[in-house]
PLY file of the C-alpha trace (Angstrom):
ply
format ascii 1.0
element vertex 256
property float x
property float y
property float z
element edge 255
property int vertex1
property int vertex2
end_header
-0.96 -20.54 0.43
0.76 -18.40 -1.87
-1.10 -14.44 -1.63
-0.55 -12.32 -4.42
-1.17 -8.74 -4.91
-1.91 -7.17 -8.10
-1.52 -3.07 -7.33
1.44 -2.39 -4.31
-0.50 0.87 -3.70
-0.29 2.77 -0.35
-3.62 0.44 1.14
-1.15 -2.34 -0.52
1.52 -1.98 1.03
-0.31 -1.60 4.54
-1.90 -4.62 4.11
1.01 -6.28 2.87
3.78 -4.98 5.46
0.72 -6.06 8.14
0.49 -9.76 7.18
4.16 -10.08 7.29
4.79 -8.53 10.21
1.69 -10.18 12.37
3.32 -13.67 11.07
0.29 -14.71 9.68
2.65 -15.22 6.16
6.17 -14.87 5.32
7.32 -12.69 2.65
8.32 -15.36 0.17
5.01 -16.48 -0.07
4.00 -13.03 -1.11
3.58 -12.19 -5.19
3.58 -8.46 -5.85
3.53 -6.66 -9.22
2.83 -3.09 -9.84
3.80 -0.62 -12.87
6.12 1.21 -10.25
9.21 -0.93 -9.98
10.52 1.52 -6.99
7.32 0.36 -5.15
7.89 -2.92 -5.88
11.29 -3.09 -5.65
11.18 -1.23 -1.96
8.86 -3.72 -0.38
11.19 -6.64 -2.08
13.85 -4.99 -0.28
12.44 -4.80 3.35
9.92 -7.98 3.08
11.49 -10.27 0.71
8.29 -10.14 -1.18
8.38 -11.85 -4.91
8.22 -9.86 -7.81
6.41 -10.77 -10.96
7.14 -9.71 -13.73
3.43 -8.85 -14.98
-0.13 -9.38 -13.65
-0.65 -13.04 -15.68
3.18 -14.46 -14.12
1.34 -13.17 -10.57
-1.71 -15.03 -10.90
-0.20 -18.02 -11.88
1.87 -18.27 -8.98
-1.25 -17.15 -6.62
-3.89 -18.81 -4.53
-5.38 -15.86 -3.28
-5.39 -12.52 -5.56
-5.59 -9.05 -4.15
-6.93 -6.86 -6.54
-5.94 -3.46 -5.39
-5.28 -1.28 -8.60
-6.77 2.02 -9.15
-10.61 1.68 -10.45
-10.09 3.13 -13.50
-7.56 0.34 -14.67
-9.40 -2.71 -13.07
-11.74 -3.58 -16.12
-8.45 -3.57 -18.46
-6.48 -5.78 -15.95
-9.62 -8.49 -15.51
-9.43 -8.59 -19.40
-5.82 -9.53 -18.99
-6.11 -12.16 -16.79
-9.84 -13.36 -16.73
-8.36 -16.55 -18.40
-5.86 -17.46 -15.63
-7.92 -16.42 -12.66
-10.94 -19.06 -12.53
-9.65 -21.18 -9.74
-8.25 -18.55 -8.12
-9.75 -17.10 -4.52
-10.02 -13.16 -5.48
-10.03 -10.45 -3.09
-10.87 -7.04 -4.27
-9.84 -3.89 -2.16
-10.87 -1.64 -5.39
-13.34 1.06 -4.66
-16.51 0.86 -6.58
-16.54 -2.53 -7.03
-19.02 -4.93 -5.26
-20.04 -8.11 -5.82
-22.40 -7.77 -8.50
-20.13 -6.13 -10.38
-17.78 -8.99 -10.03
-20.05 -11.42 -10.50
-20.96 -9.25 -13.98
-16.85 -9.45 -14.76
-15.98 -12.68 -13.52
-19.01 -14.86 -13.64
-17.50 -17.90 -12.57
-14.71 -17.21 -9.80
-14.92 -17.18 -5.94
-14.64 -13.27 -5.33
-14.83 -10.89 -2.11
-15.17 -7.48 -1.69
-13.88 -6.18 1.22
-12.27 -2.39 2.67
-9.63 -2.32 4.97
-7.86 0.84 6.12
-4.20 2.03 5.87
-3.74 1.20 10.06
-3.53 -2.03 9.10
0.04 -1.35 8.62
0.42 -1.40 12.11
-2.17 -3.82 13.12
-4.65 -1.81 14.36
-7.10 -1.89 11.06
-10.74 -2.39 10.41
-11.63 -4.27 7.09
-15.18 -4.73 6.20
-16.54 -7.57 4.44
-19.24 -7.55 1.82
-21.72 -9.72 3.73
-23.20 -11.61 0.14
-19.51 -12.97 -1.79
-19.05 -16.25 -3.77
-16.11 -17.49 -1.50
-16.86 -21.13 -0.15
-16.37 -21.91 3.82
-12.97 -22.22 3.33
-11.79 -19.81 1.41
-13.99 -17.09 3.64
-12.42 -18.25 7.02
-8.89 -17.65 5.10
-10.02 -14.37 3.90
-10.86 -13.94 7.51
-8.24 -14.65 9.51
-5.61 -13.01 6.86
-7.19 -9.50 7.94
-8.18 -10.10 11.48
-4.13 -10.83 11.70
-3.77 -6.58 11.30
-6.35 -5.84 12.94
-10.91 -6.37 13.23
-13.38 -7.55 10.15
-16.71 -6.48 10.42
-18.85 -8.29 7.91
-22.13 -5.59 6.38
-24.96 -5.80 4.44
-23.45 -4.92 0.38
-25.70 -1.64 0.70
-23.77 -0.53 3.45
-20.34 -0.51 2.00
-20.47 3.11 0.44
-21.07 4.57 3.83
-18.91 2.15 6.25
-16.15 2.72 3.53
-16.70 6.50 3.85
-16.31 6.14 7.95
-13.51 3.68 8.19
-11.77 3.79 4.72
-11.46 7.95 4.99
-12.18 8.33 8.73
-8.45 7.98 9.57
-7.63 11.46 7.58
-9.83 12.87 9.45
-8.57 11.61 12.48
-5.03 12.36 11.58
-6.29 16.18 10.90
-7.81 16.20 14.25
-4.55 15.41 15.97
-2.61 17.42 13.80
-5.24 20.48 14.50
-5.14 19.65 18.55
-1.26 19.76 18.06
-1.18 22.92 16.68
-3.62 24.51 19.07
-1.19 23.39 21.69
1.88 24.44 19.64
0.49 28.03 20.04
0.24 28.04 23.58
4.01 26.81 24.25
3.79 23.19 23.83
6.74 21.80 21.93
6.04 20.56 18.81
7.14 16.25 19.13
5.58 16.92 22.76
2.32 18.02 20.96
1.95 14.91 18.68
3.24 12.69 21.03
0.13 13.83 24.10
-2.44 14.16 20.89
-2.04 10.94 19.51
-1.94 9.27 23.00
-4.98 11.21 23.98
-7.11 10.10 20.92
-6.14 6.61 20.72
-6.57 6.24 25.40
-10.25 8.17 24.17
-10.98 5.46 21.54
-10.32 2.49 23.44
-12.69 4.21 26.29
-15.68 4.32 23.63
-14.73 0.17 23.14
-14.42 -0.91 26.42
-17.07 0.66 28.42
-19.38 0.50 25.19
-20.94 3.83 26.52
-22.30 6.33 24.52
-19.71 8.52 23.64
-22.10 11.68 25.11
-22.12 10.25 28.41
-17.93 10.16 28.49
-17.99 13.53 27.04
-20.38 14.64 29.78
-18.21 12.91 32.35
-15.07 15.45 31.20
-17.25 18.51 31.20
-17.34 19.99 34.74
-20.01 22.93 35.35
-18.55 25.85 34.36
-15.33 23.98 33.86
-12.44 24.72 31.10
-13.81 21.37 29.07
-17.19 22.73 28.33
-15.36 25.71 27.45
-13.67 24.14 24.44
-16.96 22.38 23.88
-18.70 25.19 23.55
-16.10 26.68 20.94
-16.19 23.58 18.78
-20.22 23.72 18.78
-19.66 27.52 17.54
-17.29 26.41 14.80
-19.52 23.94 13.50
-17.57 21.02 14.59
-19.96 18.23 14.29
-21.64 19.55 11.17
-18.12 19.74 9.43
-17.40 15.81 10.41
-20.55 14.75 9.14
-20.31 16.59 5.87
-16.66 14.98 5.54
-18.73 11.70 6.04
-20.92 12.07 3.63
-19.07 13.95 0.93
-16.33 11.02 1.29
-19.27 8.62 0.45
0 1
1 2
2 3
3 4
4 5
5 6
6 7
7 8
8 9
9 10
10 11
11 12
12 13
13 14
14 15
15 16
16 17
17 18
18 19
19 20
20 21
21 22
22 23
23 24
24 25
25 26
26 27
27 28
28 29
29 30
30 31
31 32
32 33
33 34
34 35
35 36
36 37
37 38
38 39
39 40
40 41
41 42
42 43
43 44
44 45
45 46
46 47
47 48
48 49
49 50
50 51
51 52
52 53
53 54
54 55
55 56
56 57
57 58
58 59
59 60
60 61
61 62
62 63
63 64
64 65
65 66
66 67
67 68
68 69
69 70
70 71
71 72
72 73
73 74
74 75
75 76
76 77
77 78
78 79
79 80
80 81
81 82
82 83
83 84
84 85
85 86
86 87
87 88
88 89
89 90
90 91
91 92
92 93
93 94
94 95
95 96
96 97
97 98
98 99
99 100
100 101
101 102
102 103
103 104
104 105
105 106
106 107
107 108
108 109
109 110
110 111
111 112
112 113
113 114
114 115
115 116
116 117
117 118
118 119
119 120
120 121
121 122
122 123
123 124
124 125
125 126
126 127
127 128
128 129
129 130
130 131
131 132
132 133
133 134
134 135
135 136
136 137
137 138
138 139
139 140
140 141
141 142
142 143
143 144
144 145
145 146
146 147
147 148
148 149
149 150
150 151
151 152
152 153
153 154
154 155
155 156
156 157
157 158
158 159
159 160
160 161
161 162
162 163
163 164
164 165
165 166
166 167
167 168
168 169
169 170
170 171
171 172
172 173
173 174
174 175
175 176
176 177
177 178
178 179
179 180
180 181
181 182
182 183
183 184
184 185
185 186
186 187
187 188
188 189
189 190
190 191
191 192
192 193
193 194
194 195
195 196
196 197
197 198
198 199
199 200
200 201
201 202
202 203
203 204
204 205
205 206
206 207
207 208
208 209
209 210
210 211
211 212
212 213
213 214
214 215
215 216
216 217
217 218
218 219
219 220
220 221
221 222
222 223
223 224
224 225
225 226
226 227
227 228
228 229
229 230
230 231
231 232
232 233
233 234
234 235
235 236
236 237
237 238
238 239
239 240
240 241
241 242
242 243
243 244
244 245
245 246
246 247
247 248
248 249
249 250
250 251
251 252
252 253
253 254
254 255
């Protein structure tokens, strides 16, 4: 199966560089084009990808098409290709567009929505799946296995895209603020710099796996840090009076 992927974006490329490097596809089975030739020609360079020349030469050498352009350019590329792309298995990572739109702007192709997220590019990603698509048996367990090779698929209800999207698709940001934040708190109290990261991002991704694992509620293994009167609840207590939860659920549902 030959993949190709119209948009080498930065969710792309993570995908892209993921697939390869999991061994679920070589790189000369991947079709790539993009209006930036250094993008291109950068993942040609450490993938072997192939580069087409423009979006109707991809599609034509493609089984499977990523769509992963910006939104605002997706309606003009469809138009482009929309004769070319009706045996095709489509795969759309563009935000904003479900499957009724699809089905609106390609009426007669076998099309998924789905959102991934850039950790993907190291195998650890989450990619939800739009739980009504038009992909047959086949071309869904393809779809499937492609993205649990970098990482989980968690198939939702098409209402619940906007806000799973919002969590997964922005969530590592956030996340990526959060260590840089705990880093610099450290940072000011002596901690080296690379020392900082290095503890932070250890700490956050031991504390994540705990919330998997034990599938407890992630109260209870707060509470289980906090001793009475302890230097934990301390900290607690100053996040509560910054408006710490209040501020991640606004970034939730802003990002939505």
């Amino acid at each position: 199966m030959k993949i190709g992927f119209i948009g080498m974006g930065n969710m792309a490329s993570a995908i892209c560089k993921g697939i390869i490097k999991s061994g679920f596809i070589s790189g000369e089975d991947v079709n790539s084009f993009d209006i930036d030739q250094i993008k291109q020609h950068d993942m040609k360079e450490l993938y072997n990808i192939q580069l087409c020349q423009n979006e109707n030469e991809l599609v034509k050498n493609s089984d499977v098409v990523i769509m992963a352009v910006k939104p605002n350019i997706i309606e003009k590329v469809i138009e482009k290709v929309k004769n070319d792309i009706q045996n095709k298995t489509i795969i759309s990572i563009v935000a904003g567009y479900s499957n009724d739109k699809y089905n609106q702007l390609l009426p007669q192709t076998h099309h998924l929505t789905v959102m991934p997220n850039t950790p993907a590019n190291v195998l650890q990603g989450i990619t939800l799946f739009e739980k009504e698509n038009t992909l047959d048996e086949n071309e869904l367990a393809f779809a499937r296995e492609l993205f649990e090779s970098i990482g989980e698929v968690c198939i939702i209800e098409n209402y619940q895209m906007v806000a799973g999207g919002a969590l997964t698709g922005c969530g590592p940001a956030f996340v990526y603020m959060f260590i840089e934040a705990l880093a610099d708190g450290a940072v000011l109290n002596g901690l080296p710099r690379d020392v900082a990261y290095r503890l932070a991002s250890q700490m956050v991704l031991g504390s994540a796996q705990m919330v998997k694992d034990t599938h407890m509620h992630p109260g209870i293994l707060k509470d289980q840090v906090c001793s009475p009167g302890g230097i934990t609840i301390k900290g607690v207590k100053a996040l509560e009076e910054n408006g710490f939860r209040n501020a991640v659920i606004e970034a939730i549902d802003k990002a939505k």
